[in-house]
N, C-alpha and C positions, 0 to 999 in steps of 0.2 A: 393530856398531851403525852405524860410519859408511858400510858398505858397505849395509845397508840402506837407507840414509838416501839415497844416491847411486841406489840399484833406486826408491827412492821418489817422486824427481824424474823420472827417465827415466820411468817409467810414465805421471806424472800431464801429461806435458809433450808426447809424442809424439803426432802427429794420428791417435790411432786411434777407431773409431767407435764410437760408444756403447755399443754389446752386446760388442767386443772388449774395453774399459777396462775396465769392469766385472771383465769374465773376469781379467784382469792383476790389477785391483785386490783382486778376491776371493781368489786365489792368493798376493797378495805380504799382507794382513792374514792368510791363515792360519797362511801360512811362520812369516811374522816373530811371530805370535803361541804359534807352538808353539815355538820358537826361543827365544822370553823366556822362554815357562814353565818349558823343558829349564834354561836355563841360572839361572834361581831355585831350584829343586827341586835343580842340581847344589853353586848356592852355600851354601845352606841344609845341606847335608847335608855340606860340608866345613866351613862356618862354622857351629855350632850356635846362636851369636847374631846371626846376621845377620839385619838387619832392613832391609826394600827403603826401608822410611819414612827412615832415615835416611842414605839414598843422595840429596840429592838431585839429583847431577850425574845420576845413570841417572835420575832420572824426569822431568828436564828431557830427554834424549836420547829416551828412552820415549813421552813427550807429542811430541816435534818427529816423530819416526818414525812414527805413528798419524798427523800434520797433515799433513806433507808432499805424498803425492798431493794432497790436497783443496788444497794450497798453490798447487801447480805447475799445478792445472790453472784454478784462479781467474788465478795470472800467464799462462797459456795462453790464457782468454778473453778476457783484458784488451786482451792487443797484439797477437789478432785482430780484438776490433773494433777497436780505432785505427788496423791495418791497413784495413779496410772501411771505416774513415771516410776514410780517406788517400784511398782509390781514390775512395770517392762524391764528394769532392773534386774528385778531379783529372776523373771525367767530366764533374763539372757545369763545369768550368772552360773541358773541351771542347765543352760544349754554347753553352755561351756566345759562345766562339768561333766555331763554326760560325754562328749564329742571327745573328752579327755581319756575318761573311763574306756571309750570303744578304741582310741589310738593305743591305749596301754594293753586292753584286750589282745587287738589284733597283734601286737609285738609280740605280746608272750604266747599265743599261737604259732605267729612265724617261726621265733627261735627257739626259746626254751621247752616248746613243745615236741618240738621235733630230736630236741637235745636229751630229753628223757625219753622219747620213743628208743632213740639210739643205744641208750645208758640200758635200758631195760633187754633190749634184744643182745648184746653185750654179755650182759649177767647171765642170760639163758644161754647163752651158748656158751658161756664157760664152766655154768652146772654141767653141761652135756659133756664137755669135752674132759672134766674133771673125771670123769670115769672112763672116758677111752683113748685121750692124748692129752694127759695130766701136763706133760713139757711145753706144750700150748697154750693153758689158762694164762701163766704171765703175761702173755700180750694183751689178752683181751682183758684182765686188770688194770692192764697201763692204758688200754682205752680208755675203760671205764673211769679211771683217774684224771687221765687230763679233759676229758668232756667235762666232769664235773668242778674244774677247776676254773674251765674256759664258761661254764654256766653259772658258775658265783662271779667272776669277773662282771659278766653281764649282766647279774643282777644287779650290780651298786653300779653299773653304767646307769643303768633303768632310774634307778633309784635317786642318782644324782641329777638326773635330768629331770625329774617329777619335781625335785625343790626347786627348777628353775621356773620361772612363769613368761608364758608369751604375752604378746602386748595387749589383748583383751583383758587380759587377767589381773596385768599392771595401772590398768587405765581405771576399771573398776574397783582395783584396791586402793589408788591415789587421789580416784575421785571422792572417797570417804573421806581422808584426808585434808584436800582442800575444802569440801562442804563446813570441816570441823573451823578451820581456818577464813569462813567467811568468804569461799575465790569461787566463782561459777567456771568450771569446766565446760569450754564448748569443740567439740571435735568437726571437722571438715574431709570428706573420703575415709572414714576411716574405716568402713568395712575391706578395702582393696587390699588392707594388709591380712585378710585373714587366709590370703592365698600364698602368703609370702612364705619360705620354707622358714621350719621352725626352729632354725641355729639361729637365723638371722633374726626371730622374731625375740631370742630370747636378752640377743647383744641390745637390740635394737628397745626392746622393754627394760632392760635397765638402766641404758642412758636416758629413757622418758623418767622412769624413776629418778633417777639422780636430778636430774633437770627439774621435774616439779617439787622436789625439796627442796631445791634453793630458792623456788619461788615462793614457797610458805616460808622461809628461813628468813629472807633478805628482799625478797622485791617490793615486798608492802604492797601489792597488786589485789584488786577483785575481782581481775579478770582473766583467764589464762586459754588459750585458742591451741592448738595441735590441727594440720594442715598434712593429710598424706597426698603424695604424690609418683608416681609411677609410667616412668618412659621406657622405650624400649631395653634400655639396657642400665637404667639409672631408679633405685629405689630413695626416695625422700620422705622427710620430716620435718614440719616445721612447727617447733614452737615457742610460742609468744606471750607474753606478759604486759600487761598497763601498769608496769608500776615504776620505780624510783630510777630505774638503769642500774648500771654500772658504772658510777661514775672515777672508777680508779680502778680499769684492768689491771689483772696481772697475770701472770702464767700460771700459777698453780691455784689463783682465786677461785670461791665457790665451788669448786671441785672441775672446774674446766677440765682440765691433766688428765687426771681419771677419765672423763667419757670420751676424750679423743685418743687415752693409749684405746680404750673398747673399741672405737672405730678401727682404730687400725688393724686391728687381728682378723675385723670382714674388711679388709681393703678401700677402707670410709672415711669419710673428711669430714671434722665439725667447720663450722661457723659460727662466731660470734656477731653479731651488732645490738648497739647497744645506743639510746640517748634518754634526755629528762624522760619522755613518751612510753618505756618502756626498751623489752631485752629481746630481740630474736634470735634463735638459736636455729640451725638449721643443720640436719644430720642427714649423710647421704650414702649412699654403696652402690654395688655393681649389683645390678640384679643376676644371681646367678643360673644358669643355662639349663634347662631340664634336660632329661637322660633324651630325650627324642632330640632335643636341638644338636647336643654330643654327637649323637648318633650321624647328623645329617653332617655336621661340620666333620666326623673325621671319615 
């Protein structure tokens, strides 16, 4: 039986393809079924009262040996897809990155490239003039001075804005987090926000931040949901928890204070609610107006 048992997992477990499984598994229920019958028919004829019904360690072995494949290859789908999720992960993670790398690209093409072309034609024409209107290089030093003083500015602009992360970025860094914490993360539209401009995505990813730490911190939840939402003039967020509530608001609790001054600086309103069932939070703003709508309204 246990060697059965052991042909029954190898079978149901190995990546073989649909029409070879089959073949395996139709071979290993005949064996094993002519194999039980042999050895009833042999018990029965040396035991004249044996009776299988009150066996019932053989019929718990009997049932586990008939379940088995169909066991092993349920645990065989399982932790390929989790494998295939691992990987959709980790490309989207690379996609991000990339899509990062070309926004950073193209910035420092628009300005700082153009800020050293400047700096450099600058320089050259004050070698040139250094030899025939010497009384005119200071200017074109105090160019070349404040250009490069307005292109260090911009570089720690750049720069500070690279340690900030949009909400992709935040979602797959939290979602390690609650995996670590035992919480399944499940998100609803949340590609809509990947259009959403990236001031907003960065306010808008740190109150998800903040928000899913208090739900590993305090809600005692397995389950955490994020709900985007998008009207014509109205960006939202919602999200949710199955765990303990909040059963004794307060103003400054859980870091409430904090994500709603954040709201306020895009012009955004939290929400609270909260009972035994769990906590919804729901985060909102103005969607703002792109340069052609500007255009058409003034």
């Amino acid at each position: 039986m246990a060697l059965f048992i052991f042909i029954a997992w190898v079978v149901g477990s190995l990546p073989f393809t649909k029409r070879v499984r089959w073949r395996y598994l139709t071979a290993y229920y005949g064996t094993f079924t002519a194999s039980v019958i042999a050895a009833v028919t042999k018990l029965v004829a040396v035991t004249p009262h044996f009776q299988l019904t009150d066996r019932l360690d053989l019929l718990v072995l009997l049932a586990f040996a008939y379940g088995s494949p169909i066991a092993a290859m349920s645990v065989m789908r399982t932790a390929d897809k989790s494998r295939a999720i691992q990987q959709t992960n980790e490309r989207l993670e690379n996609v991000i990155r990339q899509n990062e790398r070309n926004r950073i690209a193209q910035d420092l093409h628009d300005t700082l490239g153009q800020s050293f072309s400047m700096i450099t034609i600058k320089t050259e024409l004050a070698r040139k003039l250094l030899k025939v209107a010497p009384e005119k290089v200071d200017e074109q030093l105090n160019d070349v001075e404040n250009a490069s003083r307005d292109n260090l500015q911009l570089v720690r602009s750049i720069v500070d804005d690279l340690r900030q992360l949009n909400i992709a970025e935040v979602i797959i860094n939290q979602n390690r987090n609650l995996q670590d914490a035992n919480v399944t993360l499940l998100t609803i539209n949340e590609s809509i926000s990947n259009t959403w401009p990236r001031q907003i995505q960065i306010t808008l990813g740190a109150v998800i931040q903040e928000a899913i730490t208090n739900i590993i911190r305090h809600a005692h939840a397995d389950h955490c949901w994020l709900t985007f939402g998008q009207q014509a003039n109205l960006l939202t967020i919602s999200i949710r928890d199955n765990g303990k509530g909040i059963h004794k608001p307060r103003e400054n609790s859980s870091g409430i204070s904090g994500m709603a001054k954040r709201m306020e600086t895009i012009n955004g309103t939290l929400d609270v609610a909260s009972s035994s069932e769990g906590t919804t939070l729901t985060i909102s703003c103005p969607k703002p107006k792109t340069n052609k709508e500007k255009e058409l309204q003034s």
